[in-house]
C-alpha positions as CSV (number, residue, x, y, z in Angstrom):
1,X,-19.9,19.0,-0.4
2,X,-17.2,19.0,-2.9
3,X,-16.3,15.6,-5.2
4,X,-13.1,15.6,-3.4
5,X,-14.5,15.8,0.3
6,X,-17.0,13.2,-0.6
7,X,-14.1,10.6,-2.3
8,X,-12.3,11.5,1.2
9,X,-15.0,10.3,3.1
10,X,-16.2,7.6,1.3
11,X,-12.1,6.1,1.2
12,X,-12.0,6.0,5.2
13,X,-15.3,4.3,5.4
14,X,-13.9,1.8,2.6
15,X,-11.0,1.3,5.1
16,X,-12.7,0.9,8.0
17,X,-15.2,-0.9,7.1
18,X,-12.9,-4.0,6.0
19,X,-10.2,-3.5,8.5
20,X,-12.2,-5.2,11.3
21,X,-12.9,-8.0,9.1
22,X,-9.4,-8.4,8.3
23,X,-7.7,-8.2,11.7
24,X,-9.8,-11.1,13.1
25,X,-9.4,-13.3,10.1
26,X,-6.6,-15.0,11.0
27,X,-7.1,-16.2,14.9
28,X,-11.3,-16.2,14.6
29,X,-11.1,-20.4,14.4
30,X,-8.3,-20.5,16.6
31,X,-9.7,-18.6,19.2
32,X,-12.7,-21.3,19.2
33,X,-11.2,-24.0,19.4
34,X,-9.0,-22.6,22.2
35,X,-12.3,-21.6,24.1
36,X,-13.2,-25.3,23.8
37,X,-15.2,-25.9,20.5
38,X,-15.0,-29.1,18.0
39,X,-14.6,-28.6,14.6
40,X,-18.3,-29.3,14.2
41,X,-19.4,-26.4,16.5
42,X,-17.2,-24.5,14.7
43,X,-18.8,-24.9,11.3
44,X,-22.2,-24.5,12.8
45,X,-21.2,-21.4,13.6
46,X,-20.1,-20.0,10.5
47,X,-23.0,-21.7,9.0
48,X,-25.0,-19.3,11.0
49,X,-23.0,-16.6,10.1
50,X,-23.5,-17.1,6.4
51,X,-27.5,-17.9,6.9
52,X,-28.1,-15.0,8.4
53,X,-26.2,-12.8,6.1
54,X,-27.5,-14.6,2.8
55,X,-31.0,-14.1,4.5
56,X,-30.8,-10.9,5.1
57,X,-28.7,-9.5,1.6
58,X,-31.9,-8.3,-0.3
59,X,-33.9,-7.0,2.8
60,X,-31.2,-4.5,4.2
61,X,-30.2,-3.7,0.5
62,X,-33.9,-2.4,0.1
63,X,-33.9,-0.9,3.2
64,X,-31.3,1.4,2.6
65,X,-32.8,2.6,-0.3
66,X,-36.0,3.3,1.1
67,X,-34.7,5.0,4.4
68,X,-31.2,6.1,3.7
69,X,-27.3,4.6,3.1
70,X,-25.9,6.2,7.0
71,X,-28.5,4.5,9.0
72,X,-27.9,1.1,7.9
73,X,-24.4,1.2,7.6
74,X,-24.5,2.9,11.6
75,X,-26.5,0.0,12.1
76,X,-23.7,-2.4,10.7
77,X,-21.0,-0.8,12.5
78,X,-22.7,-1.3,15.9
79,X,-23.8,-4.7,15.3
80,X,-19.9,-5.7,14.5
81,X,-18.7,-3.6,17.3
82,X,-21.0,-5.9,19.8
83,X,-20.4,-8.8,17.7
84,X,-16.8,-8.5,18.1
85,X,-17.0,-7.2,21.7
86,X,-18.4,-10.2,22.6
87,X,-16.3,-12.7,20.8
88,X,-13.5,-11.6,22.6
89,X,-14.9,-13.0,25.8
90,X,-16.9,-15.8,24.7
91,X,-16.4,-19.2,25.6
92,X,-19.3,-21.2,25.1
93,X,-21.0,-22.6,21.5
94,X,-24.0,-20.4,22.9
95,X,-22.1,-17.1,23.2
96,X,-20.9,-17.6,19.9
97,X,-23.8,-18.5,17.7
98,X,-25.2,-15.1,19.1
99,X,-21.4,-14.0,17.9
100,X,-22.5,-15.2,14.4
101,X,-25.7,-13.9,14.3
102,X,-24.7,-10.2,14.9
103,X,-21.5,-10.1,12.4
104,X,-24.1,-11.8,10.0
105,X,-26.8,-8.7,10.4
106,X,-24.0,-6.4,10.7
107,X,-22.5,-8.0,7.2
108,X,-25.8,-7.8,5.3
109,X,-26.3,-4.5,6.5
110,X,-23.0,-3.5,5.0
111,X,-23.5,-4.6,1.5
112,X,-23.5,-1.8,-0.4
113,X,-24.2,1.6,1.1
114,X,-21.2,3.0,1.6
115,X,-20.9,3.2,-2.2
116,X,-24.6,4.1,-2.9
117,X,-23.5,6.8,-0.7
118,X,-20.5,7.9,-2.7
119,X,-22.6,7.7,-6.6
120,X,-25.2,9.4,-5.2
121,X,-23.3,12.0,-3.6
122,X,-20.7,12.3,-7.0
123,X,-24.1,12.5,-8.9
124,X,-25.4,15.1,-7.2
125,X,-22.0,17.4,-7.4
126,X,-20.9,16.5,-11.0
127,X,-24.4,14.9,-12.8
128,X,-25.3,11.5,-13.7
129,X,-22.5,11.5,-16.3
130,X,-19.8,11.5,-13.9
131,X,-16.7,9.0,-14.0
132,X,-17.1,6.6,-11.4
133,X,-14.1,4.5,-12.6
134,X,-11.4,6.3,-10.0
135,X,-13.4,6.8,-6.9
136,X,-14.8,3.3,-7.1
137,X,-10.9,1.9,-8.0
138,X,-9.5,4.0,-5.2
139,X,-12.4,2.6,-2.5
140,X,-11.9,-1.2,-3.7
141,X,-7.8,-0.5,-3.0
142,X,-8.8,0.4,0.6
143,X,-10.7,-2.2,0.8
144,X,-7.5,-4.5,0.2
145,X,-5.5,-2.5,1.3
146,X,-7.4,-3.1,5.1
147,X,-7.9,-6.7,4.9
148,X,-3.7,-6.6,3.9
149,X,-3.3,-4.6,6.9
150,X,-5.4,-6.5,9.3
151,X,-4.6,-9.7,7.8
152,X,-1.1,-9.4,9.4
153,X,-1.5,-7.4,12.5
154,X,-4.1,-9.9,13.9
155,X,-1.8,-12.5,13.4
156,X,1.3,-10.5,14.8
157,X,-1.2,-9.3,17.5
158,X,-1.4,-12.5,19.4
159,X,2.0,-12.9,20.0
160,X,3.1,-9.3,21.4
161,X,0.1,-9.4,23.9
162,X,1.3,-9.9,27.4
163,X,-1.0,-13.6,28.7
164,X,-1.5,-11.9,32.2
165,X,-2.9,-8.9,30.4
166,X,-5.8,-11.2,28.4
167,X,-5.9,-13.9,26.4
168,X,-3.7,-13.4,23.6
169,X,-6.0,-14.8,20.7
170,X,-8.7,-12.5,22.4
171,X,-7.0,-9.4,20.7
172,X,-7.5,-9.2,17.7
173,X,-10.7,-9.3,18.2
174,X,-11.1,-6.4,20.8
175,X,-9.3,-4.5,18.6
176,X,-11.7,-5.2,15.8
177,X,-14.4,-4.1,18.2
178,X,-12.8,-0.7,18.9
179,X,-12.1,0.2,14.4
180,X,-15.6,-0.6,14.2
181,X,-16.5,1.6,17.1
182,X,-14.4,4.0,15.8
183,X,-16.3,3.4,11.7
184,X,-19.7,4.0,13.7
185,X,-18.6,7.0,14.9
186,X,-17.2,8.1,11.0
187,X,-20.6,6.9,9.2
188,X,-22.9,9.3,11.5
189,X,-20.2,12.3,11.3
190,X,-19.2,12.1,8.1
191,X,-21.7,10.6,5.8
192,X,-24.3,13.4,5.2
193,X,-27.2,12.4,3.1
194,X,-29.6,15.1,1.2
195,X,-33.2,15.4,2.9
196,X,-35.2,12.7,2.4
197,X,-39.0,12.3,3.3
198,X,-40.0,11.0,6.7
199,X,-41.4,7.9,6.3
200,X,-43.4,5.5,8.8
201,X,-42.6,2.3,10.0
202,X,-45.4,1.1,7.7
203,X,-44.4,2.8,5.3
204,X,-41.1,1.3,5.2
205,X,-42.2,-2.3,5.9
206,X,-44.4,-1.7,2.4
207,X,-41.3,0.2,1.0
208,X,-38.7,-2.5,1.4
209,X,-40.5,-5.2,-0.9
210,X,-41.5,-2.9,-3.1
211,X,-38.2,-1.7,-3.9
212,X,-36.7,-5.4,-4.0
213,X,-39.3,-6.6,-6.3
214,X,-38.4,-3.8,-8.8
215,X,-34.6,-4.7,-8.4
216,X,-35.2,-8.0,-9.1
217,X,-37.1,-7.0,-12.2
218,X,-34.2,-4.8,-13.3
219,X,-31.7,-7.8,-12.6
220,X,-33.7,-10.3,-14.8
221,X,-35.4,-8.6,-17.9
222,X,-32.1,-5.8,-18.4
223,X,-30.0,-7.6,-20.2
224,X,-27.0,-5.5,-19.2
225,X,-27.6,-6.6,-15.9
226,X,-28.1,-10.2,-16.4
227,X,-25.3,-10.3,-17.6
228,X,-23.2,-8.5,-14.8
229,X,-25.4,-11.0,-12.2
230,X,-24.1,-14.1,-14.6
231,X,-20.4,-12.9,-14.5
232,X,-20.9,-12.3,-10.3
233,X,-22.0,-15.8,-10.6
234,X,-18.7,-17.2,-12.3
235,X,-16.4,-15.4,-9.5
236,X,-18.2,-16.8,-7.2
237,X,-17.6,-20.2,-8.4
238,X,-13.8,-18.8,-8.7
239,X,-13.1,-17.0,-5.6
240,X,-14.3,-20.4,-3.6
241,X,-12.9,-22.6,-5.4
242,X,-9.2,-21.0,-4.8
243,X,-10.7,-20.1,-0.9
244,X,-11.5,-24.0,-0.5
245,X,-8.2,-25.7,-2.1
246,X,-5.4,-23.3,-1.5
247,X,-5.0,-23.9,2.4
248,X,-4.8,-27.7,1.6
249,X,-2.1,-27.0,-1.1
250,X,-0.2,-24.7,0.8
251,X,0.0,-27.0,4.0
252,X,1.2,-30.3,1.8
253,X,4.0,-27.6,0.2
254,X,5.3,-26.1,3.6
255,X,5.0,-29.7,5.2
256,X,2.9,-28.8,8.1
257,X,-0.7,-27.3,9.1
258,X,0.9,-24.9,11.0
259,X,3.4,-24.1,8.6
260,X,0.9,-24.5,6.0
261,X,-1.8,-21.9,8.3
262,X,1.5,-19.2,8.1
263,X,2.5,-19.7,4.6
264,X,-1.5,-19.0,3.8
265,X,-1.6,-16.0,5.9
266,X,1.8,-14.7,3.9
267,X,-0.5,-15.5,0.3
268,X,-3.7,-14.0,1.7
269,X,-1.9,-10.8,2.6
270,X,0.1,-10.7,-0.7
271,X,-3.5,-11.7,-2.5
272,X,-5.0,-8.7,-1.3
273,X,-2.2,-6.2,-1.8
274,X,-2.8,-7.4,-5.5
275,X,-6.5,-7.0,-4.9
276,X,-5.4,-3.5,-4.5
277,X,-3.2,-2.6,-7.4
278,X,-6.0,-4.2,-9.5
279,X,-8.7,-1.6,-8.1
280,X,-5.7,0.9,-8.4
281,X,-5.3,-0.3,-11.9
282,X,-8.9,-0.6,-13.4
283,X,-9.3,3.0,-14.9
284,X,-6.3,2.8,-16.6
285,X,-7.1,-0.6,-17.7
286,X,-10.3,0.5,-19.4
287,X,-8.5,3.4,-20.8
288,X,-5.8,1.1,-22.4
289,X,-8.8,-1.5,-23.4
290,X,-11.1,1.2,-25.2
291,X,-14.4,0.8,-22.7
292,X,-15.4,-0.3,-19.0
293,X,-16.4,-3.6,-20.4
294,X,-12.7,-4.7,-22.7
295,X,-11.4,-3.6,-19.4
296,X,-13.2,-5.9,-17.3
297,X,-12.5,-8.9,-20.5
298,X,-8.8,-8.0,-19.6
299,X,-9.4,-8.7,-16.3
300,X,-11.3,-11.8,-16.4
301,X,-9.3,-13.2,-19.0
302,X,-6.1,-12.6,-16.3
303,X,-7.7,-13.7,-13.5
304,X,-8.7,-17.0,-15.6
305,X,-5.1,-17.8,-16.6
306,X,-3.9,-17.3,-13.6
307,X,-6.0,-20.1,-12.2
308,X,-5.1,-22.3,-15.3
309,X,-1.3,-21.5,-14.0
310,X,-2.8,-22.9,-10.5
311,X,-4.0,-25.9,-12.2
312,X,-1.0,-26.3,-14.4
313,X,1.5,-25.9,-11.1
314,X,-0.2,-28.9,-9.3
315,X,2.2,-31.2,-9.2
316,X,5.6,-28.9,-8.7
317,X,7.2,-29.4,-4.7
318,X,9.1,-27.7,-2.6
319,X,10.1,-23.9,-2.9
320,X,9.2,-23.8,-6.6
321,X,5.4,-24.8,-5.9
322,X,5.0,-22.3,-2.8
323,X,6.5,-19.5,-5.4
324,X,4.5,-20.6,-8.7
325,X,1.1,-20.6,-5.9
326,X,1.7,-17.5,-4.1
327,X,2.6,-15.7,-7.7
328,X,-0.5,-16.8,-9.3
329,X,-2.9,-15.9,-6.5
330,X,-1.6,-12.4,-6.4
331,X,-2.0,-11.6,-10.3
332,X,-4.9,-13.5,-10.0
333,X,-6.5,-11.4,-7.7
334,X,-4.8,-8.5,-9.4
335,X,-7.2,-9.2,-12.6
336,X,-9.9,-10.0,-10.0
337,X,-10.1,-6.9,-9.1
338,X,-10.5,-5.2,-12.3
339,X,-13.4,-6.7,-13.6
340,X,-14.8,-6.4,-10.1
341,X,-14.3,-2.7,-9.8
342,X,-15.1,-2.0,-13.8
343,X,-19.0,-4.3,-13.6
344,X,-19.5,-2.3,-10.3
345,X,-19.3,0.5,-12.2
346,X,-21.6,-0.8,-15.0
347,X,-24.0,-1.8,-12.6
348,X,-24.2,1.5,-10.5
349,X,-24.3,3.8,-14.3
350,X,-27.6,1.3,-14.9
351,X,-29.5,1.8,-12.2
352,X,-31.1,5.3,-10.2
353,X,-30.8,6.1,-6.7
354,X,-34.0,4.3,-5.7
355,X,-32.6,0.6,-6.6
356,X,-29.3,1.3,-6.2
357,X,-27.6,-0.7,-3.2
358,X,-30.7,-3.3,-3.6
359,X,-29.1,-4.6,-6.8
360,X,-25.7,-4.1,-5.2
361,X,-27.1,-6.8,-2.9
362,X,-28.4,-9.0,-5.8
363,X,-24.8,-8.7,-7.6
364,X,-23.8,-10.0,-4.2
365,X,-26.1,-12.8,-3.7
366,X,-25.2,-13.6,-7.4
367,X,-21.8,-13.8,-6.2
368,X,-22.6,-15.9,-2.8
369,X,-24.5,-18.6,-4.9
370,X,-21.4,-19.2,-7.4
371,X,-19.8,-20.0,-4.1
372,X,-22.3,-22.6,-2.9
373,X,-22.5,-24.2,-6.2
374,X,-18.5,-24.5,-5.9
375,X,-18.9,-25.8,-2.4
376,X,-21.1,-28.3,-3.5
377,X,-19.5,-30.0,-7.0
378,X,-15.3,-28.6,-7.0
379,X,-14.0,-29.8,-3.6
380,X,-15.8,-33.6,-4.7
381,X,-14.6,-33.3,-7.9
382,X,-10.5,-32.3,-6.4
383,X,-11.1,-35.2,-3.5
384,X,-12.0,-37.8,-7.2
385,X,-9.7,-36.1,-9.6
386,X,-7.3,-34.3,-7.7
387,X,-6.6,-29.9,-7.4
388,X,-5.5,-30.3,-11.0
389,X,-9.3,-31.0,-12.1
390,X,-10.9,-28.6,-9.9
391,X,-8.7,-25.4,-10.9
392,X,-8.8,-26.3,-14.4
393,X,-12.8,-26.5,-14.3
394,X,-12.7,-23.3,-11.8
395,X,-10.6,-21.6,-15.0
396,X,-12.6,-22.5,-17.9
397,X,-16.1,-20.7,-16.2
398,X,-13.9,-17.4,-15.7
399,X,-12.6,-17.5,-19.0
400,X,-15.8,-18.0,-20.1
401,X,-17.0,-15.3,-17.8
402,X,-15.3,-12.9,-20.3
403,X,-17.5,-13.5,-22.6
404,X,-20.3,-11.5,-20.9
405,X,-18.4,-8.4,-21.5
406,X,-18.3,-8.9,-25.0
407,X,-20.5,-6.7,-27.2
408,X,-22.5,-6.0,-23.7
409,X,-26.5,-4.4,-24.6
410,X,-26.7,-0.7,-24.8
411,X,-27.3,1.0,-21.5
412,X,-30.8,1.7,-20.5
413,X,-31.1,3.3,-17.2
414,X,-34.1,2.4,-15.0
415,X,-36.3,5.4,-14.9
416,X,-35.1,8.1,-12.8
417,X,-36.3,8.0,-9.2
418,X,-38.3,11.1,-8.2
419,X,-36.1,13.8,-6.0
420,X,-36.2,13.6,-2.2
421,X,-38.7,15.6,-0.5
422,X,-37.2,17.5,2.3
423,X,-38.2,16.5,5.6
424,X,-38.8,18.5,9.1
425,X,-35.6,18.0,10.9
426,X,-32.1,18.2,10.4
427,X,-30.2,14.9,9.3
């Protein structure tokens, strides 16, 4: 396999894996409470959702490291595609609390392989001293670039759909079922991995702990890596805080919920086509910058002023206050994007094949529990203070953030992992 075939292949996956995602985002709440759910029912069932995939982030990370990256991500595919399947017909809290459960497994599962998948396979074709920076920029574009896409034709969905024909908020769903159908059948065609040693069941319940015990290691004594965990940890607290407040502030500027609910669907879709130029743009940014790291300072330092513009725009009404938002979240997202794709890049050149999507998984867990501790102190502290306070706090930890770029420790790669025996059978 050729660089090019595997950057082909690991750009559709990218896209497919995220498109689901994106086309049910906008009608997945709606559709419950249609079908008859509170708005307690419905937070239990993203609570599940998130329990399940939290739970799960470090187990399937190992996993795919001890058995292989197209298993678990064939494994995530068909979870979703039953997951969405059956939201589309569910109708009781039951039915979806199971609905939770399987997008959670299927989520967890999909935390990092695909892009193991991609190093490993670059690695392999051009040596460990391969550039990363443009495959991994062009697969975080498609990434927006999907959730952009599905973000507006689920919401467009609903109202072409003929109401004798199904339930119009049913759709998007369905169709979400049938791209991750259709990503299931991609990952076990297209996603050839090199021979790797059969290994027993027992041997993979003892491998999986073994390898996320060593990840963990890596994460907390490699100072490179604690501090690319840290700065997950301060977008985390970002992302949230802008996920948790900007409905609210977009709903009091259109003058409606429902207004409000389109006008945030317009700035989520904009947010991620910025999410894409950023990926587009990180190469070139750490080109301009001098190294992978200034890059990802440029990028954090945007990202943080744009939330300080957030902050800073509180109090303007009207047109000029939807503009000022909607302009900040896409350059926000923009420089979002860069540091993202740039310390993804620093992590994966740290770390061998045998640790690699487990740490991926710890980078995200890093970036979950950023989130919670925003959930738990920013919305009190907008609900006291006002959105003002909370943006303003949410900007001074990613400015900070930036800091943990600066002068980052010499890489030390973990030793290398021993090469794959080949096994009887084909793969």
């Amino acid at each position: 396999m050729t660089a090019r075939s595997a950057l082909r292949r690991y750009l559709l996956v990218c896209f497919l894996t995220w498109l689901p995602l994106g086309l049910m985002m906008s009608s997945q709440v709606l559709l419950m409470t249609e079908r008859g759910l509170g708005l307690p029912e419905i937070g239990l069932a993203v609570t599940v959702f998130s329990v399940v995939t939290v739970s799960l982030e470090l187990p399937t990370g190992g996993l795919a490291d001890v058995v292989g990256r197209r298993g678990v991500l064939a494994a995530s595919a068909a979870f979703l595609t039953a997951g969405l399947a059956l939201m589309s017909v569910a109708t009781t809290l039951w039915a979806f609390l199971v609905v939770s459960v399987l997008k959670g497994v299927a989520r967890a599962l999909s935390s990092g392989p695909a892009t193991s998948w991609y190093v490993d396979t670059l690695h392999r074709v051009e040596g460990r001293d391969a550039d990363l920076k443009p495959g991994l920029a062009r697969g975080g574009a498609m990434e927006s670039a999907a959730l952009c896409v599905g973000v507006l034709a689920g919401g467009v969905l609903p109202t072409v759909v003929p109401p004798g024909l199904m339930f119009p908020l049913a759709a998007p769903s369905l169709v979400a079922a049938v791209a991750a159908a259709l990503l299931l059948a991609v990952v076990l065609v297209a996603l050839p991995e090199p021979p790797r040693e059969r290994t027993s069941p027992f041997g993979v319940l003892r491998g999986v702990p073994t390898t996320i015990a060593g990840g963990l290691r890596l994460a907390v004594r490699g100072a490179l890596l604690r501090r690319l965990m840290l700065a997950a940890v301060c977008s985390g607290v970002m992302l949230t805080a802008i996920e948790l407040l900007t409905p609210g502030r977009l709903a009091e500027l259109a003058g409606s919920a429902e207004e409000g609910s389109f006008a945030y669907a317009v700035v989520a879709a904009l947010g991620f086509a910025g999410s894409a130029a950023g990926s587009a743009l990180a190469p070139r940014a750490a080109r301009v910058a001098g190294s992978s790291a200034r890059g990802a300072i440029v990028g954090a330092v945007v990202c943080g002023l744009s939330v300080a513009t957030l902050a800073a725009t509180s109090d303007l009404r009207g047109t000029a206050g939807l503009v000022s938002a909607a302009a900040a979240y896409v350059v926000l997202f923009a420089g979002l994007a860069v540091t993202s794709v740039l310390s993804l890049e620093l992590t994966h050149n740290a770390v061998t094949a045998a640790e690699r999507t487990t740490l991926t998984s710890i980078s995200s867990l890093s970036l979950q529990s950023g989130g919670v501790a925003a959930n738990l102190t920013l919305g009190a502290l907008a609900a006291q203070a006002g959105l003002a306070a909370a943006w303003t706090v949410a900007a001074a930890i990613t400015l900070v953030s930036a800091l943990l770029f600066v002068r980052l420790p010499v890489l030390t790669r973990s030793s290398p992992a021993p090469a794959p025996q080949v096994r009887s059978g084909s793969d």
